[in-house]
GUVOMI-647757 format. One record per atom (N, C-alpha, C): residue number from 1; residue in three letters; atom name; x, y, z. Coordinates in pm, whole numbers. Layout:
REM GUVOMI-647757
roba, tivex, pake, X, Y, Z
NUM, ALA, CA, X, Y, Z
...
END
This chain:
REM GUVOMI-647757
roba, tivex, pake, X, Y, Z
1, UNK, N, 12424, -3285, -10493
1, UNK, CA, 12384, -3420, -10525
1, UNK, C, 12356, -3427, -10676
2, UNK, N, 12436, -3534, -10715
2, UNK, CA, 12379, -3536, -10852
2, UNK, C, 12261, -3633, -10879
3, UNK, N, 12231, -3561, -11053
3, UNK, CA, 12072, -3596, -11090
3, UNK, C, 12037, -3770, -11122
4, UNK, N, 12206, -3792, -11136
4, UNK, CA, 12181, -3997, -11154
4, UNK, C, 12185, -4033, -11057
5, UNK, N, 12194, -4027, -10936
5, UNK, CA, 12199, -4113, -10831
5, UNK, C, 12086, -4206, -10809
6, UNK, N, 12160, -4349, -10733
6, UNK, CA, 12080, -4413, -10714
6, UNK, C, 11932, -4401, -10677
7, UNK, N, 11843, -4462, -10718
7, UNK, CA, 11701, -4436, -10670
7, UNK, C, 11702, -4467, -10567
8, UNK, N, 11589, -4417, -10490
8, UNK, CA, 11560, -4431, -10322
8, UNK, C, 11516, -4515, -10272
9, UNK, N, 11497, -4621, -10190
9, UNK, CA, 11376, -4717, -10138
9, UNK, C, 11269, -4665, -10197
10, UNK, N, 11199, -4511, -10145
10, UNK, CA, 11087, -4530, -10181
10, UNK, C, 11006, -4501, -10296
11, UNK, N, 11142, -4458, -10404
11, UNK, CA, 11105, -4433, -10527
11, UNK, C, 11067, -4600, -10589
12, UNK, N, 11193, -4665, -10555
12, UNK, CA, 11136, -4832, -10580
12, UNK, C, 11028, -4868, -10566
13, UNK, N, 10992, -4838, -10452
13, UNK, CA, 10824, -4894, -10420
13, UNK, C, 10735, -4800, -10506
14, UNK, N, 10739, -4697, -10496
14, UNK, CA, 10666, -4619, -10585
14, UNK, C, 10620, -4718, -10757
15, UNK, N, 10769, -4721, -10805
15, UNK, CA, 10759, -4794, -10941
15, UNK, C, 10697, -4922, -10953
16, UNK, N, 10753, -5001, -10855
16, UNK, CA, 10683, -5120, -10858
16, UNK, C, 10570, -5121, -10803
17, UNK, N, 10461, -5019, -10761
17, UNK, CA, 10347, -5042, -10720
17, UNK, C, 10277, -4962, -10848
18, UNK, N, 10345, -4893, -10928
18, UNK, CA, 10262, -4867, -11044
18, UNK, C, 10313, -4909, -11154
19, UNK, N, 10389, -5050, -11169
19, UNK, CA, 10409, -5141, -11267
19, UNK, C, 10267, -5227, -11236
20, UNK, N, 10243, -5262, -11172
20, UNK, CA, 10092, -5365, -11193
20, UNK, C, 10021, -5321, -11277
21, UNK, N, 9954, -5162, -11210
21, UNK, CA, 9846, -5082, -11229
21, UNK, C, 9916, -5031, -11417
22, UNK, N, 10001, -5051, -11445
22, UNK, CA, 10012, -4999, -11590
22, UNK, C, 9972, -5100, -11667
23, UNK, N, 9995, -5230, -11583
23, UNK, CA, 10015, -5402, -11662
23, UNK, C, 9879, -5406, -11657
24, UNK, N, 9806, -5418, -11572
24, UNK, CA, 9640, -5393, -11582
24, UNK, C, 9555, -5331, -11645
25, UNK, N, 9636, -5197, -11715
25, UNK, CA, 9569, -5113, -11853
25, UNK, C, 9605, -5187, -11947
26, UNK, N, 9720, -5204, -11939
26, UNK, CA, 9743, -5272, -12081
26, UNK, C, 9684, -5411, -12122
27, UNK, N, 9648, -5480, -12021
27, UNK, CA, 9596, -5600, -12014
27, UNK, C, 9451, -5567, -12093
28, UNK, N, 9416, -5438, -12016
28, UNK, CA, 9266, -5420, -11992
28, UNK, C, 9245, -5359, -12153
29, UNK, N, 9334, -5302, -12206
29, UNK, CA, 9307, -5203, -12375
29, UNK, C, 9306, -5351, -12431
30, UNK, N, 9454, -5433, -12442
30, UNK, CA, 9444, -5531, -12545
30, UNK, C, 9357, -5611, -12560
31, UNK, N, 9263, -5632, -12429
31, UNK, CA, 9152, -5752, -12411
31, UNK, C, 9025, -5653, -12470
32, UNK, N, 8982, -5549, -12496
32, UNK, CA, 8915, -5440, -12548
32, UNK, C, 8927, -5462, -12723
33, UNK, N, 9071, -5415, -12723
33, UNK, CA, 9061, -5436, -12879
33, UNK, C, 9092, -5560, -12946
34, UNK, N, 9079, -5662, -12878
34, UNK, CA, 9091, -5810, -12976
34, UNK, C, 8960, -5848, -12944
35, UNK, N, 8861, -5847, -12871
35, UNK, CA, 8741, -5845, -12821
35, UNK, C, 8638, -5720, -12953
36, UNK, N, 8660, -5620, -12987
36, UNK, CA, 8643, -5526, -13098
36, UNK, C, 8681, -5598, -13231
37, UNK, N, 8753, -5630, -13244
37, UNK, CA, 8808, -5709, -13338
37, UNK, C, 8763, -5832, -13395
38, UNK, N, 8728, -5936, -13313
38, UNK, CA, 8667, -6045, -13311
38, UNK, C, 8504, -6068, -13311
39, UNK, N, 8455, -5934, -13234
39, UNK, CA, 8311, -5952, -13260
39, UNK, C, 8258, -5862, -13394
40, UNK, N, 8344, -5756, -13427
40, UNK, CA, 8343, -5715, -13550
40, UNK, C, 8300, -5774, -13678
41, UNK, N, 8409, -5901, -13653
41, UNK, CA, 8336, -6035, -13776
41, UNK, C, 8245, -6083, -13724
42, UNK, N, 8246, -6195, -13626
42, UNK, CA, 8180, -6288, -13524
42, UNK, C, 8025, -6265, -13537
43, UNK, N, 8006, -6169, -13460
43, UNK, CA, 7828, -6116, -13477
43, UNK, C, 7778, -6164, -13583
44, UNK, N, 7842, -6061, -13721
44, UNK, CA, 7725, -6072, -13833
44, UNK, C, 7745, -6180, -13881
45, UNK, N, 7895, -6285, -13872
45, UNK, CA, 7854, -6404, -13944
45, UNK, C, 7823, -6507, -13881
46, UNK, N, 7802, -6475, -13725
46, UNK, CA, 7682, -6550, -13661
46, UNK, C, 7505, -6545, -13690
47, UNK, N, 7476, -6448, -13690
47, UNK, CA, 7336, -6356, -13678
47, UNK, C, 7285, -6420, -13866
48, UNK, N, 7358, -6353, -13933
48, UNK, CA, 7340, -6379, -14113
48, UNK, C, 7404, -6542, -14162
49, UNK, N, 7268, -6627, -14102
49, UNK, CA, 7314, -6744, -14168
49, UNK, C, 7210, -6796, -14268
50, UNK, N, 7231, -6879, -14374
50, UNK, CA, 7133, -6904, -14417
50, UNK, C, 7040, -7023, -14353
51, UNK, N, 6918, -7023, -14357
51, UNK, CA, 6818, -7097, -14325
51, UNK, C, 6810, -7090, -14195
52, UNK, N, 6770, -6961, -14130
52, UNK, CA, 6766, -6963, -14018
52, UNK, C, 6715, -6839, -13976
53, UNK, N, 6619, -6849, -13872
53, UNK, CA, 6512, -6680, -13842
53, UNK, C, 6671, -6616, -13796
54, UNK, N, 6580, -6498, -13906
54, UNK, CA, 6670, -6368, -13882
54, UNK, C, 6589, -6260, -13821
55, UNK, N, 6602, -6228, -13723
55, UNK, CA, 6494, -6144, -13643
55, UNK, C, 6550, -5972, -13703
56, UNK, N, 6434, -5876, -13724
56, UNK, CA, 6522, -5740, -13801
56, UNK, C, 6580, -5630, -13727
57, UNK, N, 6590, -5670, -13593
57, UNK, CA, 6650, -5581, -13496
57, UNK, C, 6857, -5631, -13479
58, UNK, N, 6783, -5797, -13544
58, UNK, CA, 6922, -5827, -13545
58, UNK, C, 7006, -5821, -13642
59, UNK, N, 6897, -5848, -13724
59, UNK, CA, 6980, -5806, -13890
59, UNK, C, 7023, -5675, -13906
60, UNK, N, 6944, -5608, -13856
60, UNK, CA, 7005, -5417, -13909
60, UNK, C, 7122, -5414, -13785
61, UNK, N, 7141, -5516, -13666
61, UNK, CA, 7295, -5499, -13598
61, UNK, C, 7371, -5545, -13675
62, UNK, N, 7334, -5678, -13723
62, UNK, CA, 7432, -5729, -13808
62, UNK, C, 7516, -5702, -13915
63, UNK, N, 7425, -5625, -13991
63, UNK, CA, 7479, -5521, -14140
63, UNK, C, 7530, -5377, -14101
64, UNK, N, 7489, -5328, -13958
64, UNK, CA, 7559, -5200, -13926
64, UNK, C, 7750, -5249, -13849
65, UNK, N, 7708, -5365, -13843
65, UNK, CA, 7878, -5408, -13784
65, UNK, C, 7950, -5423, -13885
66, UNK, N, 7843, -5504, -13993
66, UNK, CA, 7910, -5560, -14137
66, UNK, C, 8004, -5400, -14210
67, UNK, N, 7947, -5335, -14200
67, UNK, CA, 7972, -5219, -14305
67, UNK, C, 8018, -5140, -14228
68, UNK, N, 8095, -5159, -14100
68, UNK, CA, 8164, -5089, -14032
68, UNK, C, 8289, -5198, -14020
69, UNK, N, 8272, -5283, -14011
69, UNK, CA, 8400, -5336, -13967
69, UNK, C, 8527, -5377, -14018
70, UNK, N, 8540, -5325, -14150
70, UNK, CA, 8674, -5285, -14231
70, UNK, C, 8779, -5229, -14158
71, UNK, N, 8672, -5076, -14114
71, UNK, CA, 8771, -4982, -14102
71, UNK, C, 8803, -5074, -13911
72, UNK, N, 8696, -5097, -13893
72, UNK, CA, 8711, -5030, -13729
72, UNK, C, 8813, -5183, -13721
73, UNK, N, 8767, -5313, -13749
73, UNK, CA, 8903, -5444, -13705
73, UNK, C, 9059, -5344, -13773
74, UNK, N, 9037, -5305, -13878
74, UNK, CA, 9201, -5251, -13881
74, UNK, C, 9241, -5189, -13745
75, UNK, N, 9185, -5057, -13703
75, UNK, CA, 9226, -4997, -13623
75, UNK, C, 9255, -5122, -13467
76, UNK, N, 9141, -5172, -13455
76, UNK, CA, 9163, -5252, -13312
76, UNK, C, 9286, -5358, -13335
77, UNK, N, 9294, -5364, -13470
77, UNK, CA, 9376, -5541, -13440
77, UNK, C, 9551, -5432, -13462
78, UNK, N, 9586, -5331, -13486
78, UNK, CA, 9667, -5227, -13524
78, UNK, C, 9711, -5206, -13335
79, UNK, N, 9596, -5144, -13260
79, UNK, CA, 9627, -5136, -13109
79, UNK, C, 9634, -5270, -13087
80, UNK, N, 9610, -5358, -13090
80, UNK, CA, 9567, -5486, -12986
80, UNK, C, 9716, -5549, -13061
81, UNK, N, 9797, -5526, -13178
81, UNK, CA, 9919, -5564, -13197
81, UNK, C, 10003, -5466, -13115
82, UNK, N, 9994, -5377, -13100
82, UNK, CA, 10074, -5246, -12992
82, UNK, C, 10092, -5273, -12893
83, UNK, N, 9980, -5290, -12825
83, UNK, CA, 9975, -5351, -12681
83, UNK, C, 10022, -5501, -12643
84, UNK, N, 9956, -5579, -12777
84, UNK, CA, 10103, -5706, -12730
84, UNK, C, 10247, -5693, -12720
85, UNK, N, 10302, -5631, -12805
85, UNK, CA, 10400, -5590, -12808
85, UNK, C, 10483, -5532, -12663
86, UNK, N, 10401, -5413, -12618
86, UNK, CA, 10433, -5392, -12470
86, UNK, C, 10393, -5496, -12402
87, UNK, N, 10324, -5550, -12374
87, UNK, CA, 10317, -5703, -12302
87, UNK, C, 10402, -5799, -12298
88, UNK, N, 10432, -5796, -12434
88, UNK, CA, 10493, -5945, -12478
88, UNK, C, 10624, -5937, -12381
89, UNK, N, 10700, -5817, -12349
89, UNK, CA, 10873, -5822, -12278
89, UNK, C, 10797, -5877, -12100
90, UNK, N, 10671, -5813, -12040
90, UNK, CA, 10689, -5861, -11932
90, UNK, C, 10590, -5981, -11925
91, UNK, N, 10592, -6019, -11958
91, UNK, CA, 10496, -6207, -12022
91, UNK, C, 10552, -6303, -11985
92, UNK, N, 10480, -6409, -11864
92, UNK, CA, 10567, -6572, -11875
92, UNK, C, 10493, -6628, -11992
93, UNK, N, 10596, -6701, -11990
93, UNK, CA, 10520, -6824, -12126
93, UNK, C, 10390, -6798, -12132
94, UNK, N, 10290, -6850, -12033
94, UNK, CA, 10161, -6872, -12061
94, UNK, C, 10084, -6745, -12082
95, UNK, N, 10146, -6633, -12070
95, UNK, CA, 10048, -6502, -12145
95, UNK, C, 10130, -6511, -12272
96, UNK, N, 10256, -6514, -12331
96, UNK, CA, 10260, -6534, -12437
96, UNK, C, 10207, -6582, -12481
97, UNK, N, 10181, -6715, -12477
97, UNK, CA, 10107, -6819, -12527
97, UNK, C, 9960, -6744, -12549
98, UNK, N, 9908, -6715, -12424
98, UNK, CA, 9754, -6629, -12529
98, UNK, C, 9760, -6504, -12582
99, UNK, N, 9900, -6433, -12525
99, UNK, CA, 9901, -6314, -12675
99, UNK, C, 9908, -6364, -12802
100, UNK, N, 10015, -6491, -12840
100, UNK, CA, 10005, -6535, -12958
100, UNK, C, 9896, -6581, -12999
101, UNK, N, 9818, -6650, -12941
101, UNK, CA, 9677, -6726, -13003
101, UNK, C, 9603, -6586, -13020
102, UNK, N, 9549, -6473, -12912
102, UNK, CA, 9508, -6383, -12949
102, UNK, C, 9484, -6302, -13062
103, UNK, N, 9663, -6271, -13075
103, UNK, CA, 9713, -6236, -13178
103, UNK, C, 9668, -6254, -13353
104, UNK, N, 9649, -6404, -13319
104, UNK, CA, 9621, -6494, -13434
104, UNK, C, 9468, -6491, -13446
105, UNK, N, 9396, -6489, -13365
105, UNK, CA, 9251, -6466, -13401
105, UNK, C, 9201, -6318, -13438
106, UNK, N, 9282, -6242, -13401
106, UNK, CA, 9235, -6121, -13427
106, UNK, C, 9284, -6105, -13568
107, UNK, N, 9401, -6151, -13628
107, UNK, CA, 9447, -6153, -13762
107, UNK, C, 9337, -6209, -13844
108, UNK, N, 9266, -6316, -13770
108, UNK, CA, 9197, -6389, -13894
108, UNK, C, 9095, -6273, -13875
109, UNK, N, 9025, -6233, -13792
109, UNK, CA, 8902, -6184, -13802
109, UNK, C, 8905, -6044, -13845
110, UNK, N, 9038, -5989, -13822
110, UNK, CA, 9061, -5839, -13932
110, UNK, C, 9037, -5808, -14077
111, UNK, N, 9109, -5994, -14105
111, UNK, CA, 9143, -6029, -14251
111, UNK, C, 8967, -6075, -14329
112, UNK, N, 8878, -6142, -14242
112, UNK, CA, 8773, -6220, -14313
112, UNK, C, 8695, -6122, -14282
113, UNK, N, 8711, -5969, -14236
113, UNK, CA, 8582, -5878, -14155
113, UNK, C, 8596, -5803, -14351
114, UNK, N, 8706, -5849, -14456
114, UNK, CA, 8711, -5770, -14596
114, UNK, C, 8708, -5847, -14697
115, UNK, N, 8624, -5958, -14658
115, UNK, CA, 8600, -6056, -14771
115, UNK, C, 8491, -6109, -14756
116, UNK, N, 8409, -6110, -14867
116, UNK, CA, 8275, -6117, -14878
116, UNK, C, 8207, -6278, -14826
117, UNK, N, 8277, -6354, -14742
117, UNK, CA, 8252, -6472, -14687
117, UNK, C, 8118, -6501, -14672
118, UNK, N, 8023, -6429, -14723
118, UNK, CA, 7858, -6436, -14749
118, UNK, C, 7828, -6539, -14887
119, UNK, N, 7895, -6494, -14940
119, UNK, CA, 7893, -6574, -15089
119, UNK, C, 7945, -6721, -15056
120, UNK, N, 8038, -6758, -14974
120, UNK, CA, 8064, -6851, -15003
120, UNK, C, 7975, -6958, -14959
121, UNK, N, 7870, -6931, -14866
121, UNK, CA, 7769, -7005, -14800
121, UNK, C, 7688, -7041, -14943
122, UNK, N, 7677, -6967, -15033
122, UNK, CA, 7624, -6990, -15145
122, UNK, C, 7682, -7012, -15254
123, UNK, N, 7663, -7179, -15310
123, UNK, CA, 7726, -7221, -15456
123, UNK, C, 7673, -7263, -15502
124, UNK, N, 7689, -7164, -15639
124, UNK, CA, 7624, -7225, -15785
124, UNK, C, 7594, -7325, -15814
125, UNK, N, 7474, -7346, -15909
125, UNK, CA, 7431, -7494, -15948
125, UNK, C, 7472, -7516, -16070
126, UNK, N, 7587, -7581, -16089
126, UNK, CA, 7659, -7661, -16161
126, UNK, C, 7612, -7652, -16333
127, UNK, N, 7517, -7802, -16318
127, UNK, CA, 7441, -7830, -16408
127, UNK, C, 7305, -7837, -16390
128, UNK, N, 7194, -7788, -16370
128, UNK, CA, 7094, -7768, -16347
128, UNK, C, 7009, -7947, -16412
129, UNK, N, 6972, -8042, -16316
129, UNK, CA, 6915, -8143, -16349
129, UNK, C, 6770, -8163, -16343
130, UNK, N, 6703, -8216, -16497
130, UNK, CA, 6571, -8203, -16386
130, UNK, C, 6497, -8345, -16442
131, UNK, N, 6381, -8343, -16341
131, UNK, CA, 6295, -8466, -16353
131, UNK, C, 6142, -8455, -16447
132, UNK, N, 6078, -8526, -16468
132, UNK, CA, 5973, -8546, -16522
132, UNK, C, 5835, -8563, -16373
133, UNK, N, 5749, -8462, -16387
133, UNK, CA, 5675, -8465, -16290
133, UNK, C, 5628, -8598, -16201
134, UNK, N, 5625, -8716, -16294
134, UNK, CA, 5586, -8856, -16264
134, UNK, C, 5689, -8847, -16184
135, UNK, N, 5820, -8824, -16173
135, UNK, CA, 5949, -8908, -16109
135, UNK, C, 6013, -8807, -15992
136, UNK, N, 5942, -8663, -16005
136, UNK, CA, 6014, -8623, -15885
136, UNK, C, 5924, -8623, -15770
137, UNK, N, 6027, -8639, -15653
137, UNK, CA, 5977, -8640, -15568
137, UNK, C, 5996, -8553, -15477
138, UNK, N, 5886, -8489, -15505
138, UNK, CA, 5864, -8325, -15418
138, UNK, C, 5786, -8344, -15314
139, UNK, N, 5763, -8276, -15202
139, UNK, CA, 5620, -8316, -15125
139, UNK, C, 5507, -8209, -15213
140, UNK, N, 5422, -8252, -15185
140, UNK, CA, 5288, -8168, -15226
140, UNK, C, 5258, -8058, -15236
141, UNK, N, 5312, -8006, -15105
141, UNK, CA, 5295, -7854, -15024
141, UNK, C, 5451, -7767, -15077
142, UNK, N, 5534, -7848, -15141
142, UNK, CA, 5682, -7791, -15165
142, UNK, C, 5636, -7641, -15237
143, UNK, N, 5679, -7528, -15261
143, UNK, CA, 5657, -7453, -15292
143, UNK, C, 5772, -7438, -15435
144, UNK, N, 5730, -7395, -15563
144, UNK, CA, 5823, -7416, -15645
144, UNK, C, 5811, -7236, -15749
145, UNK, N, 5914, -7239, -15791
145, UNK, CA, 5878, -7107, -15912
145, UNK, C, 5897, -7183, -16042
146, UNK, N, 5800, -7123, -16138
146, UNK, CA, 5770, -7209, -16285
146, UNK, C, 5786, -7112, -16347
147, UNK, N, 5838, -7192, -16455
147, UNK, CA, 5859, -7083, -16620
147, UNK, C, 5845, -7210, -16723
148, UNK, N, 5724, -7115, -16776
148, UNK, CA, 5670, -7206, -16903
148, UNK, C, 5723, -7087, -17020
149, UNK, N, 5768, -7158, -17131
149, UNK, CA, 5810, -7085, -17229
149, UNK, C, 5783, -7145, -17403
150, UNK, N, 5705, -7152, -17455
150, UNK, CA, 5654, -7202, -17590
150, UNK, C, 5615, -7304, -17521
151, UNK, N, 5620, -7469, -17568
151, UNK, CA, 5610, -7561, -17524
151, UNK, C, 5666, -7661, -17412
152, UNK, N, 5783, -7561, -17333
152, UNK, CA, 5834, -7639, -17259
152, UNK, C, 5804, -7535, -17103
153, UNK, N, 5813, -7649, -17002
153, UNK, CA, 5789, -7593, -16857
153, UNK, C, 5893, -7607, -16746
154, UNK, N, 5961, -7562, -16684
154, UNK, CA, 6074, -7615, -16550
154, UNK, C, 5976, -7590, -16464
155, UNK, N, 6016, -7662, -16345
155, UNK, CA, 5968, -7578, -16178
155, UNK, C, 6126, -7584, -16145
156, UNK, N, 6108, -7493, -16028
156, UNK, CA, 6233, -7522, -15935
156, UNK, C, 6210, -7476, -15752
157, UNK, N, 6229, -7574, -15705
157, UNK, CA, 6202, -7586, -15571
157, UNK, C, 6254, -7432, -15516
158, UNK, N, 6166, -7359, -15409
158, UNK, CA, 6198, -7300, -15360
158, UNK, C, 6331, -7337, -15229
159, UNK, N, 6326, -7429, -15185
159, UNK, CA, 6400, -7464, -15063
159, UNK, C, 6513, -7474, -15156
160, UNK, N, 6528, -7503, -15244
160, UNK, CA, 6673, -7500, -15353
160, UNK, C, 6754, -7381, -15367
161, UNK, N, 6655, -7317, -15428
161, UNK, CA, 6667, -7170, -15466
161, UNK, C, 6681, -7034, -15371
162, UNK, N, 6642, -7090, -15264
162, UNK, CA, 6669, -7033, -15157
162, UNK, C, 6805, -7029, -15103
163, UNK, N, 6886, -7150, -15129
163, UNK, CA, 7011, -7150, -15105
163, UNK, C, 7153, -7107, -15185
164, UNK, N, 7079, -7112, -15298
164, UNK, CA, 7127, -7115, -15411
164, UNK, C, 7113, -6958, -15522
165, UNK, N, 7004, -6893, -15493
165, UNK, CA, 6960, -6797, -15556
165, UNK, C, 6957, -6777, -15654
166, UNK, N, 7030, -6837, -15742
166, UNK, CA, 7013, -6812, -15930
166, UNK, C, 7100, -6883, -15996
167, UNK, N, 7023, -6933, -16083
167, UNK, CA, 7026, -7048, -16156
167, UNK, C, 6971, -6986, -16348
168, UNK, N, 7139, -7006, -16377
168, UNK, CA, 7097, -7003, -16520
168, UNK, C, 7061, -7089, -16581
169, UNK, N, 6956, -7080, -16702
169, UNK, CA, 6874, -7202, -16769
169, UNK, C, 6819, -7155, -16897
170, UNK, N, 6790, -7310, -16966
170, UNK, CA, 6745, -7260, -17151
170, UNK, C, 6599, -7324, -17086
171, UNK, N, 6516, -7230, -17198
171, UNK, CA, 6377, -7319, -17209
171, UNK, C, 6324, -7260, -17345
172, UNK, N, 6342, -7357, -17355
172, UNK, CA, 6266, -7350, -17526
172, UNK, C, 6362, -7314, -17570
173, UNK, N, 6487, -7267, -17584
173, UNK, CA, 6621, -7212, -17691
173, UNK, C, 6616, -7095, -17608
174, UNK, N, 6589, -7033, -17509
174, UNK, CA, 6618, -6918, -17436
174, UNK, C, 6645, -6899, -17332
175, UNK, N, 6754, -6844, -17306
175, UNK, CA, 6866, -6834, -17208
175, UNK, C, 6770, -6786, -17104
176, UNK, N, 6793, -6825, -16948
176, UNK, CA, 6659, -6738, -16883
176, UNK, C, 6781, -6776, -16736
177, UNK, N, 6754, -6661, -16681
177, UNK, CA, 6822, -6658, -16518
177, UNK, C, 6736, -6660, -16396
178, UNK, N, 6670, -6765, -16330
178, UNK, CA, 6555, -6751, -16239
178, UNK, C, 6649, -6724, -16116
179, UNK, N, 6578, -6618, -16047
179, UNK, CA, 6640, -6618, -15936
179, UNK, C, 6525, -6550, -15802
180, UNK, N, 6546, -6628, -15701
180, UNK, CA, 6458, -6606, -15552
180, UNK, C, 6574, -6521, -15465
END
């Protein structure tokens, strides 16, 4: 008997009862590593927002994902493209359809897990404007940082500066960088 001969009935069944069970790992890795991938970013630039309690059990998760997740979204979104790939030939439309969207979120979140997207929550103040104590209107209780320098004085709102963090400025002819 030769070694090509047709396969057997029950080699057939054999294969096709462990085509599912392979489609089910693979299902099960790619949903693993685009899931790795996505919370990689997700977490910390959920958790690290500004103006908002940051509790420090969550922050030290947040910055241990932050400063891991360079390396580790490459590697997952690297498998989780592998495994679409084997997917993608036995796929109707509609798993294509969420390998591609998949696909596509895990790209963004590989790509923004190496760009400092922290900064951008924070932008510079332009031109620094200010008022005459008579005319601004602060509440009472506002909390402010002051720099008096020869004869001249700024405040600047903490709730400002908080968002903002540093703010270059002259007072009196001298260049001065306040920053909270």
């Amino acid at each position: 008997m030769s070694s090509l001969s047709a396969p057997s009935p029950t080699q057939k069944a054999v294969r096709k009862a462990a085509q599912p069970r392979s489609s089910r790992w693979l299902w099960a890795l790619f949903s693993i590593c685009a899931v790795s991938t996505i919370a990689f970013f997700f977490i910390p630039a959920f958790i690290i927002r500004p103006f908002r309690h940051q509790a420090p059990r969550a922050l030290v998760l947040a910055m241990a994902l932050r400063q891991r997740a360079p390396i580790v979204t490459l590697i997952a979104a690297l498998a989780c493209l592998f495994f679409a790939f084997a997917l993608w030939r036995t796929g109707s439309r509609w798993r294509k359809t969420f390998i591609g969207f998949t696909l596509l979120l895990v790209t963004f979140s590989a790509v923004m897990a190496r760009l400092n997207y922290f900064e951008w929550m924070f932008h510079p103040i332009a031109g620094a404007q200010f008022l005459a104590q008579s005319e601004s209107k602060l509440d009472p209780k506002e909390m402010i940082l002051a720099v008096r320098l020869g004869g001249e004085a700024r405040a600047y709102p903490i709730s400002q500066m908080a968002y903002h963090h540093v703010l270059n400025d002259v007072v009196a002819g001298v260049p001065i960088a306040v920053t909270y």
